[in-house]
N, C-alpha and C positions, 0 to 999 in steps of 0.2 A: 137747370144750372150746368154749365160747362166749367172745366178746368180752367181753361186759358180766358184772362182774363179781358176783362172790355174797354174797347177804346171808348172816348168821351165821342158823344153826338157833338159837341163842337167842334168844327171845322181848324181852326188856328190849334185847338189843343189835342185833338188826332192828329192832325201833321206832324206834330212837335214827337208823340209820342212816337209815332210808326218812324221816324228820325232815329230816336234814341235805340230802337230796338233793333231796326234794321245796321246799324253802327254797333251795336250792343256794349254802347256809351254813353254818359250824358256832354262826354265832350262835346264843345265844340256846338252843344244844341244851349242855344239865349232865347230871352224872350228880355227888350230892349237892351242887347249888351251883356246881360247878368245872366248867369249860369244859371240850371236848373236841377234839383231832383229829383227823381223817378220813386213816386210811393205807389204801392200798393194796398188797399184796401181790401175790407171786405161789407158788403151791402148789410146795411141794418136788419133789412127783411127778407130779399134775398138770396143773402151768403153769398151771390156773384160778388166774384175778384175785381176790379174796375184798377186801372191804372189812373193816379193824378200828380203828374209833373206840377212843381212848385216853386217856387224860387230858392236857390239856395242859401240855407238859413245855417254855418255849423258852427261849432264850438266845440273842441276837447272830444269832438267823434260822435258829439250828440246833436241831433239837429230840431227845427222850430216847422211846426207846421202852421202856416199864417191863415187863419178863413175868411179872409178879405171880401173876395167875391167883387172886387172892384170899389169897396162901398155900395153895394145893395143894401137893401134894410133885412136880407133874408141872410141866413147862413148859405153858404155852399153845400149839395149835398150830401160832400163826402166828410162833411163836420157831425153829421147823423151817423155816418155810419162807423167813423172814428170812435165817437162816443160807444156805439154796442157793440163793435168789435175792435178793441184797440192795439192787439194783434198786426201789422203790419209789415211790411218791405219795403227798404229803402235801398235806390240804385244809384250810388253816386261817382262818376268815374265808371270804371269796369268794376268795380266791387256793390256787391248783396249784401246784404246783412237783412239777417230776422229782427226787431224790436217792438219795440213797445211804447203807446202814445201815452201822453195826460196830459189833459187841459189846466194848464196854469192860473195862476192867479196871485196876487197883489205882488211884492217886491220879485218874485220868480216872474210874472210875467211880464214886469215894467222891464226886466233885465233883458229879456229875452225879446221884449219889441224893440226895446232901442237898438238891438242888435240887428232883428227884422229889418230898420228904419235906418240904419244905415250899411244895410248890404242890396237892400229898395227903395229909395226915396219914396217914392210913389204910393207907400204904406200911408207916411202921414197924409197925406191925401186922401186915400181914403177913408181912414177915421173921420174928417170931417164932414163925408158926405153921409152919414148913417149916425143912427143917435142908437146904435147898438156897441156896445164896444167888441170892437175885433178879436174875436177867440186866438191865442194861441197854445200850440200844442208843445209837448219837450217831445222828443223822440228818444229812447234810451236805450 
């Protein structure tokens, strides 16, 4: 395990990230239009660091981690490793912050997907391609 943490094996979401870093902003880095957040994680099994830029989701300073995965029928799998290490970094703008995830559920999570859903259209779309309901997370 090394310190510095790992870009994604995907192609579109390494670019995006080596973007953010090399600027050491998320200014200015979209994915269709819409800004993005810079989280850090840490691996379930692992304990590798992984970096996974996300759509920006805020409210009052706190933000939504969405596990879309497009509508797959699998989770993402940094929604595993959220789960056992909830521990996180969020990079928004030129500001860090330490915080802390949990996964939501009933009127905290309706709250915070309709938020999702209209700062990404393309959430409710998702939801209809999966018969799993879309995890969200609170960042705090």
């Amino acid at each position: 395990m090394t310190e510095q943490p790992q870009l994604s094996p995907t192609d579109w979401v390494r670019e995006q990230t080596e973007r953010i870093l090399a600027q050491g902003t998320t200014d200015g880095v979209q994915v269709y239009d819409r800004p993005v957040v810079l989280f850090t994680t840490t691996g379930a099994k692992s304990g590798q660091k992984r970096y996974v830029p996300l759509m920006r989701v805020e409210e009052n300073g706190k933000y939504a981690m969405v596990a879309s995965k497009g509508g797959d029928p699998a989770h993402p799998a940094w929604y595993h490793n959220v789960k056992a290490h909830p521990a996180v970094t969020v990079q928004d703008g030129e500001q860090v912050r330490e915080m802390t995830a949990r996964e939501l559920s009933g009127e905290e999570r309706e709250h915070w997907w309709a938020l999702a859903v209209e700062n990404y259209p393309p959430y409710a779309e998702y939801q209809t391609k999966t018969d799993r309901q879309i995890p969200v997370f609170i960042v705090e």
